[in-house]
C-alpha positions as CSV (number, residue, x, y, z in Angstrom):
1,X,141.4,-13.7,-149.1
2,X,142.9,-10.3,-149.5
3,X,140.1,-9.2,-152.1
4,X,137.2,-10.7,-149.6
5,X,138.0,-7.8,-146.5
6,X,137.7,-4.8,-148.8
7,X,134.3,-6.1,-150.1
8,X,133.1,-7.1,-146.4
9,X,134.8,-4.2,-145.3
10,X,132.6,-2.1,-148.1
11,X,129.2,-4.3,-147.2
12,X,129.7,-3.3,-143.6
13,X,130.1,0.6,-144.2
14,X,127.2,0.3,-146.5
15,X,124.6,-1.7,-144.3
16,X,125.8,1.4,-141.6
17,X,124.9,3.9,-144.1
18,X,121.5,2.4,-145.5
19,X,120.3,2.0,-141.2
20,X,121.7,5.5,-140.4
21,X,119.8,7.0,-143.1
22,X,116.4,4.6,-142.4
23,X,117.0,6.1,-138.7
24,X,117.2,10.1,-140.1
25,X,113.9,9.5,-142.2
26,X,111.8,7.7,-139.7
27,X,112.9,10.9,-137.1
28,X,112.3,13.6,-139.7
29,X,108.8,12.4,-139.6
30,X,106.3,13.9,-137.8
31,X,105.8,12.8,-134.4
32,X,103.2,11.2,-133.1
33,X,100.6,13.6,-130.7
34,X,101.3,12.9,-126.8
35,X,97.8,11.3,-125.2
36,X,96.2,13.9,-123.4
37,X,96.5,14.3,-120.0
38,X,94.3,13.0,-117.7
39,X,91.7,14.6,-116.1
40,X,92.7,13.9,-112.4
41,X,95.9,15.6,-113.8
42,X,94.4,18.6,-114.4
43,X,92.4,18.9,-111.4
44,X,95.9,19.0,-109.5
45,X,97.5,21.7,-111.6
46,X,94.8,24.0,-111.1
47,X,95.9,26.7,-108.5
48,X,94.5,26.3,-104.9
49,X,92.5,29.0,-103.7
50,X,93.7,31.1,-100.4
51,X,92.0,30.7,-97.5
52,X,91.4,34.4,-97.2
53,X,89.8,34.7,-100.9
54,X,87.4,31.9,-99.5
55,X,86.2,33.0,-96.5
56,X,86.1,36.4,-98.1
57,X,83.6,35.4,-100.6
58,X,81.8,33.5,-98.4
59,X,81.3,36.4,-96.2
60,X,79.9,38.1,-99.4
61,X,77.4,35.4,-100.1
62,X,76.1,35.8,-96.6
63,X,75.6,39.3,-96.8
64,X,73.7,39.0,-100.0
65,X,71.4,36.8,-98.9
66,X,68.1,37.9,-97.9
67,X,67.0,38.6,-94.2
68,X,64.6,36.3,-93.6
69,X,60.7,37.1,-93.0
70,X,59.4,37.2,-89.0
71,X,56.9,34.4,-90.2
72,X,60.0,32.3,-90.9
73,X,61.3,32.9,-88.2
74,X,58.7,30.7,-86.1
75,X,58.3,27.0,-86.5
76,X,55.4,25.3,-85.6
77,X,55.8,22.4,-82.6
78,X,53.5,19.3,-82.5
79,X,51.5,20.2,-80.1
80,X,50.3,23.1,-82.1
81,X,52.7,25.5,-79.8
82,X,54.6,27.9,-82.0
83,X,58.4,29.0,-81.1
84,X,60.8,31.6,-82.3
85,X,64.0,30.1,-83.5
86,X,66.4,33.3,-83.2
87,X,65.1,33.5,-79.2
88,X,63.5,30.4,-78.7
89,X,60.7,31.7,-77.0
90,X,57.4,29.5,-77.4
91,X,54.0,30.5,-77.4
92,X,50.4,28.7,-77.3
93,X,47.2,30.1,-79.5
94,X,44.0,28.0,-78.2
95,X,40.5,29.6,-79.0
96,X,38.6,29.8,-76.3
97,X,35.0,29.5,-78.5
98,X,35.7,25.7,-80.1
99,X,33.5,25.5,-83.5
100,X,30.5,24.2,-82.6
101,X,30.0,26.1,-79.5
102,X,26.2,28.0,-79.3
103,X,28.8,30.6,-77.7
104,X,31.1,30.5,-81.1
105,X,28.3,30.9,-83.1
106,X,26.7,34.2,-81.3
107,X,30.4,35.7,-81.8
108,X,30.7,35.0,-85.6
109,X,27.4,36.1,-86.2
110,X,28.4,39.3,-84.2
111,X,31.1,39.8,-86.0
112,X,29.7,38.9,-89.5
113,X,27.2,41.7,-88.6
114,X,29.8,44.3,-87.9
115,X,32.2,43.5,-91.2
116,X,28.6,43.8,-93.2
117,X,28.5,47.0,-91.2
118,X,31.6,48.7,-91.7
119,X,31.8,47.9,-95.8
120,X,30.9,51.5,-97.7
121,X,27.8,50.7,-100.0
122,X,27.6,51.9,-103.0
């Protein structure tokens, strides 16, 4: 019995050193890559933009836009009114010579007469 302990004792401290030194090798290996991180991740890390910078730029954008024409600025209405958007003032067009009218016809031959009139000839 006496001779058995050293041997178990030696099997013990051998097993200890065989597993410390498996553990050493499999840590001196490279490790393996972390996953990415996601992309909802990243979206919260990015840094918020101030309010001021916002409205700042927004401002800008405005100002850089172009004015818009006087014609755009009138809508027609379904009733074949037209009105102004920036005042809101509305305004009716009706020709008072309907095509088809002897009365029409006698004032676009009249004036058909006086554009062939006024061209220079050459």
């Amino acid at each position: 019995m006496g001779r058995m302990v050293p041997r178990t004792l030696m099997r013990v401290v051998l097993a200890v050193v065989i597993v410390a030194g498996a553990a050493g090798a499999v840590s001196a290996e490279d490790p393996a890559p972390k996953p990415a991180p996601s992309i909802i991740m990243n979206l919260i890390n990015r840094p918020l933009e101030s309010q001021e910078q916002a409205f700042n730029q927004a401002l800008k954008a405005e100002a850089l836009a172009p004015a818009p024409s006087p014609v755009d600025q009138w809508e027609v209405q379904p009733d074949g009114s037209v009105r102004n958007k920036k005042t809101g003032i509305s305004m009716i067009v009706r020709n008072p010579c309907p095509p088809g009218d002897i009365e029409h016809e006698f004032a676009l031959a009249a004036y058909n007469r006086a554009l062939a009139r006024s061209k220079p000839r050459h």
